[in-house]
KEBA-237888 format. One line per 10 residues: number of its first residue (from 1); for each residue z, x, y of C-alpha. Coordinates in Angstrom, 2 decimals, padded with zeros to 5 digits, m for minus. Example, Ala and Ser with C-alpha at 12.3 -4.5 7.8 and 13.67 -1.06 7.14 Angstrom:
<pts>
1> 007.80:012.30:m004.50 ~ 007.14:013.67:m001.06
</pts>
This chain:
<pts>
1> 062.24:046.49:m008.29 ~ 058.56:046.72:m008.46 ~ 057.63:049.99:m010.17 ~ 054.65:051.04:m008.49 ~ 052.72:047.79:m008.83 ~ 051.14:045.81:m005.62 ~ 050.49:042.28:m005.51 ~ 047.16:041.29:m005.18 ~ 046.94:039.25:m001.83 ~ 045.43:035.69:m002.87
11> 042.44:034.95:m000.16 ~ 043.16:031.66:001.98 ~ 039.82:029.32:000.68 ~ 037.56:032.54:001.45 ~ 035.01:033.46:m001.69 ~ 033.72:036.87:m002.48 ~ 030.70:037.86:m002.03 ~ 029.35:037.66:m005.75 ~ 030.52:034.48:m005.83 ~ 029.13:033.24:m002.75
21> 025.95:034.83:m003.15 ~ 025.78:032.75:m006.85 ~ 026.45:029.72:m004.93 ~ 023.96:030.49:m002.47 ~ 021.03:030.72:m004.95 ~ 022.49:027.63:m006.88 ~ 022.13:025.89:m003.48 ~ 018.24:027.24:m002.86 ~ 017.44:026.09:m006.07 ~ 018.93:022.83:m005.46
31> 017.11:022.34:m002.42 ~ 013.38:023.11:m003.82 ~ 013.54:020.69:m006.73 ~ 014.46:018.31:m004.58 ~ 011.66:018.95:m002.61 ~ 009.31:018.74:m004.97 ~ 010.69:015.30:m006.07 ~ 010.53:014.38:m002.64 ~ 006.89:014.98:m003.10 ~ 006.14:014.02:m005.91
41> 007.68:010.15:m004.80 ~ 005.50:010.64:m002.01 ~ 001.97:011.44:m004.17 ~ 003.26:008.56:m006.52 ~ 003.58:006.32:m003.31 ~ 000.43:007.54:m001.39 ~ 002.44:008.89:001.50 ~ 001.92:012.60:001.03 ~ m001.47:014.64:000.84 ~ m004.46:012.66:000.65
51> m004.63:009.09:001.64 ~ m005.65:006.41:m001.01 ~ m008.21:004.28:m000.10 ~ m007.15:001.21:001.57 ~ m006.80:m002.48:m000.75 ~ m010.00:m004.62:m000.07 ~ m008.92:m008.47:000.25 ~ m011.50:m010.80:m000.15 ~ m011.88:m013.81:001.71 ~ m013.91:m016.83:000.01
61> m014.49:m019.90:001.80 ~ m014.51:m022.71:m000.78 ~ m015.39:m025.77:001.20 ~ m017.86:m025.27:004.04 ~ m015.48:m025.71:006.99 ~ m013.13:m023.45:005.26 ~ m011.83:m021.26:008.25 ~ m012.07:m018.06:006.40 ~ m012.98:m016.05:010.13 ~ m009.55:m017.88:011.47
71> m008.12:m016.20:008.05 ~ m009.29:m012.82:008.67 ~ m008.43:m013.17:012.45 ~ m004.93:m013.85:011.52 ~ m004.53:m010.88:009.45 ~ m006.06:m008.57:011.65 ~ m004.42:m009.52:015.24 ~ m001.10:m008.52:014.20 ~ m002.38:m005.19:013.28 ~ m004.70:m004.06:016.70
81> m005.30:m000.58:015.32 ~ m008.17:m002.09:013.60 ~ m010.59:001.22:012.71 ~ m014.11:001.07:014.06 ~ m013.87:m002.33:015.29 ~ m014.10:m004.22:018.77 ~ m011.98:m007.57:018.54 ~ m015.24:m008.99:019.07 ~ m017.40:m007.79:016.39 ~ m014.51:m009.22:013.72
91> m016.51:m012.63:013.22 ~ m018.94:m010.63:010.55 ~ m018.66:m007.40:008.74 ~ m015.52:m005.12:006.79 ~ m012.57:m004.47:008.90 ~ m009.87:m001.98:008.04 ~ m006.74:m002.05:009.27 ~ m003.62:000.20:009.10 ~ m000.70:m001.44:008.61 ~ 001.63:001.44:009.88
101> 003.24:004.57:009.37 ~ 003.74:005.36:005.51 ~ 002.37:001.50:004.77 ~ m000.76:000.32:002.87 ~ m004.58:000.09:004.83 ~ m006.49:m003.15:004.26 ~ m010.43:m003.80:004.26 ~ m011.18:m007.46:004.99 ~ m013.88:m008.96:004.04 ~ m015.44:m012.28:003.93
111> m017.57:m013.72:001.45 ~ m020.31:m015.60:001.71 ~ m021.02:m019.14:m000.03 ~ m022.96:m016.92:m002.59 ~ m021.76:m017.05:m006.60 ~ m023.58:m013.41:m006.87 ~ m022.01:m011.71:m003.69 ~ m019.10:m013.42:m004.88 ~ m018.48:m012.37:m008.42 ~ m019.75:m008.27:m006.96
121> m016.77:m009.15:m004.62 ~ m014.60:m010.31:m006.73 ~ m014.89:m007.90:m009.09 ~ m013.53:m004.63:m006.67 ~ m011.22:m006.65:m004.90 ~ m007.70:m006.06:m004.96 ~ m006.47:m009.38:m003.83 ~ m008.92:m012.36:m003.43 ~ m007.87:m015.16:m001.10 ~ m009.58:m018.61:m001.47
131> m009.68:m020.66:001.60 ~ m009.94:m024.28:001.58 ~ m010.15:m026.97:004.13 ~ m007.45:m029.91:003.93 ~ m009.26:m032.79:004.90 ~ m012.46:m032.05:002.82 ~ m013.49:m032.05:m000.77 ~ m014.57:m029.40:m002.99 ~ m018.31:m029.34:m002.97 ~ m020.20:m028.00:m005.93
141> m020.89:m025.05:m004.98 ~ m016.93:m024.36:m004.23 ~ m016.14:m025.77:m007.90 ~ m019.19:m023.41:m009.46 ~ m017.22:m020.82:m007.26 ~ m013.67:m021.97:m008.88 ~ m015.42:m021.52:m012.13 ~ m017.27:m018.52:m012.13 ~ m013.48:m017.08:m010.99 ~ m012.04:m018.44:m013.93
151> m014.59:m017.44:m015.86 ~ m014.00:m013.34:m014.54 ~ m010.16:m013.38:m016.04 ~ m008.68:m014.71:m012.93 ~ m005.50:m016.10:m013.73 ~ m005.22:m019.59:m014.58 ~ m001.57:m019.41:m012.37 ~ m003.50:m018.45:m009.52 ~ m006.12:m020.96:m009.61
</pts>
Protein backbone atom coordinates (compact mmCIF):
# COMPACT_ATOMS: atom_id res chain seq x y z
CA UNK A 1 0.00 0.00 0.00
CA UNK A 2 1.83 2.97 -1.22
CA UNK A 3 -0.26 6.07 -0.48
CA UNK A 4 0.36 8.23 -3.27
CA UNK A 5 4.15 8.09 -3.18
CA UNK A 6 6.40 6.99 -6.42
CA UNK A 7 9.69 5.56 -6.22
CA UNK A 8 12.31 7.43 -7.60
CA UNK A 9 13.85 5.21 -10.44
CA UNK A 10 17.73 4.86 -9.52
CA UNK A 11 19.76 5.68 -12.99
CA UNK A 12 21.93 2.57 -14.20
CA UNK A 13 25.82 4.35 -13.88
CA UNK A 14 24.30 7.46 -15.89
CA UNK A 15 25.18 11.09 -14.08
CA UNK A 16 23.09 14.18 -14.33
CA UNK A 17 23.88 16.81 -15.99
CA UNK A 18 25.08 19.16 -13.04
CA UNK A 19 27.11 16.62 -12.06
CA UNK A 20 28.65 15.83 -15.22
CA UNK A 21 29.09 19.22 -16.25
CA UNK A 22 31.22 19.67 -12.61
CA UNK A 23 33.23 16.83 -13.67
CA UNK A 24 33.74 18.15 -16.96
CA UNK A 25 35.34 21.45 -15.78
CA UNK A 26 37.29 19.45 -13.02
CA UNK A 27 38.65 17.49 -16.01
CA UNK A 28 39.60 20.90 -18.20
CA UNK A 29 41.25 22.13 -15.38
CA UNK A 30 43.11 19.05 -14.90
CA UNK A 31 44.27 18.99 -18.29
CA UNK A 32 45.77 22.75 -18.49
CA UNK A 33 47.94 22.47 -15.39
CA UNK A 34 49.25 19.68 -16.67
CA UNK A 35 50.09 21.38 -19.60
CA UNK A 36 51.73 23.95 -18.27
CA UNK A 37 53.94 21.51 -16.24
CA UNK A 38 54.52 19.82 -19.31
CA UNK A 39 56.04 23.06 -20.30
CA UNK A 40 57.47 24.20 -17.85
CA UNK A 41 59.78 20.56 -17.73
CA UNK A 42 60.33 21.38 -21.16
CA UNK A 43 61.76 25.31 -20.59
CA UNK A 44 63.64 23.72 -17.53
CA UNK A 45 65.08 21.04 -20.03
CA UNK A 46 65.62 23.33 -23.13
CA UNK A 47 63.17 21.41 -25.25
CA UNK A 48 60.39 23.95 -25.56
CA UNK A 49 60.55 27.67 -26.93
CA UNK A 50 63.85 28.95 -27.55
CA UNK A 51 66.84 26.80 -27.99
CA UNK A 52 69.85 27.17 -25.53
CA UNK A 53 72.95 27.62 -26.99
CA UNK A 54 74.79 24.55 -27.67
CA UNK A 55 77.87 23.22 -24.87
CA UNK A 56 81.35 24.24 -26.35
CA UNK A 57 83.95 21.26 -25.66
CA UNK A 58 87.33 22.13 -25.89
CA UNK A 59 89.90 20.10 -27.29
CA UNK A 60 93.66 20.69 -26.02
CA UNK A 61 96.39 18.80 -27.42
CA UNK A 62 98.96 18.33 -24.64
CA UNK A 63 101.83 16.60 -26.32
CA UNK A 64 102.53 17.63 -29.91
CA UNK A 65 101.36 14.46 -31.69
CA UNK A 66 98.34 14.56 -29.57
CA UNK A 67 95.55 13.58 -32.17
CA UNK A 68 93.16 16.17 -31.03
CA UNK A 69 91.68 16.49 -35.09
CA UNK A 70 91.24 12.41 -34.80
CA UNK A 71 89.33 13.55 -31.39
CA UNK A 72 87.09 15.97 -32.89
CA UNK A 73 86.61 13.68 -35.99
CA UNK A 74 85.35 11.04 -33.75
CA UNK A 75 82.82 13.12 -32.15
CA UNK A 76 81.55 14.65 -35.08
CA UNK A 77 81.16 11.52 -37.64
CA UNK A 78 78.59 9.94 -35.61
CA UNK A 79 76.59 13.03 -35.73
CA UNK A 80 76.63 14.06 -39.89
CA UNK A 81 74.17 16.89 -39.36
CA UNK A 82 77.13 18.91 -38.60
CA UNK A 83 75.76 22.84 -39.16
CA UNK A 84 77.69 24.90 -41.68
CA UNK A 85 80.30 22.44 -42.21
CA UNK A 86 81.72 20.26 -45.21
CA UNK A 87 83.38 16.98 -43.72
CA UNK A 88 86.29 18.49 -45.19
CA UNK A 89 86.68 21.78 -43.70
CA UNK A 90 86.52 19.88 -39.97
CA UNK A 91 90.50 19.77 -39.74
CA UNK A 92 90.38 23.70 -38.47
CA UNK A 93 87.67 25.90 -37.18
CA UNK A 94 84.22 25.49 -34.59
CA UNK A 95 81.89 22.80 -35.55
CA UNK A 96 78.41 22.41 -34.13
CA UNK A 97 76.67 19.53 -34.11
CA UNK A 98 73.10 18.44 -33.15
CA UNK A 99 72.92 15.55 -31.39
CA UNK A 100 69.14 14.84 -32.13
CA UNK A 101 65.70 15.48 -31.54
CA UNK A 102 65.08 17.01 -27.93
CA UNK A 103 69.10 16.28 -27.17
CA UNK A 104 71.95 18.75 -26.40
CA UNK A 105 74.07 20.76 -29.56
CA UNK A 106 77.85 20.69 -29.25
CA UNK A 107 80.55 23.32 -30.60
CA UNK A 108 83.95 21.67 -30.99
CA UNK A 109 86.75 23.28 -30.88
CA UNK A 110 90.38 22.74 -30.86
CA UNK A 111 92.95 24.54 -29.15
CA UNK A 112 95.98 25.51 -30.11
CA UNK A 113 99.47 24.84 -28.24
CA UNK A 114 98.88 28.47 -26.92
CA UNK A 115 98.66 29.05 -22.79
CA UNK A 116 96.63 32.46 -23.75
CA UNK A 117 94.10 30.95 -26.35
CA UNK A 118 94.04 28.30 -23.93
CA UNK A 119 93.12 29.76 -20.61
CA UNK A 120 90.27 32.33 -23.03
CA UNK A 121 89.18 28.70 -23.96
CA UNK A 122 89.14 27.27 -21.05
CA UNK A 123 87.49 29.68 -19.35
CA UNK A 124 83.81 29.45 -21.57
CA UNK A 125 84.10 25.95 -22.05
CA UNK A 126 81.69 23.62 -20.79
CA UNK A 127 83.70 20.50 -20.89
CA UNK A 128 87.49 20.62 -21.70
CA UNK A 129 89.06 17.44 -23.04
CA UNK A 130 92.91 17.05 -22.81
CA UNK A 131 94.43 14.85 -25.36
CA UNK A 132 97.59 13.13 -24.90
CA UNK A 133 99.75 10.88 -26.92
CA UNK A 134 100.74 7.36 -25.31
CA UNK A 135 104.05 6.82 -26.43
CA UNK A 136 105.35 10.43 -25.80
CA UNK A 137 106.20 12.60 -22.88
CA UNK A 138 104.76 15.68 -21.63
CA UNK A 139 106.74 18.53 -23.03
CA UNK A 140 106.90 21.80 -21.20
CA UNK A 141 104.73 23.52 -22.76
CA UNK A 142 101.94 20.61 -22.11
CA UNK A 143 102.98 20.69 -18.23
CA UNK A 144 102.80 24.84 -18.27
CA UNK A 145 99.38 23.88 -19.96
CA UNK A 146 98.54 21.22 -17.00
CA UNK A 147 99.39 24.03 -14.72
CA UNK A 148 97.89 27.01 -15.84
CA UNK A 149 94.53 24.47 -15.72
CA UNK A 150 95.12 23.81 -12.29
CA UNK A 151 95.83 27.01 -11.60
CA UNK A 152 91.98 28.22 -13.21
CA UNK A 153 90.04 25.89 -10.42
CA UNK A 154 90.10 22.86 -12.54
CA UNK A 155 89.58 20.04 -10.43
CA UNK A 156 92.42 18.30 -9.03
CA UNK A 157 90.10 14.79 -9.75
CA UNK A 158 90.12 15.65 -13.21
CA UNK A 159 93.65 16.34 -13.72
Amino acid sequence: VKKGKVALEKSNGSTSTEHSGKVDRLNAARQIREAKRVEVLKSRRGMGGVTPPPRLVVILPITKNAGSSQLKNNIISPNTEAENVEMGEIESGPVTVDLGQGQQRLTVVESPRDVLAFLDLMMVADVLALTFEATERVDALGDLLLTAARNFSMPSAVL
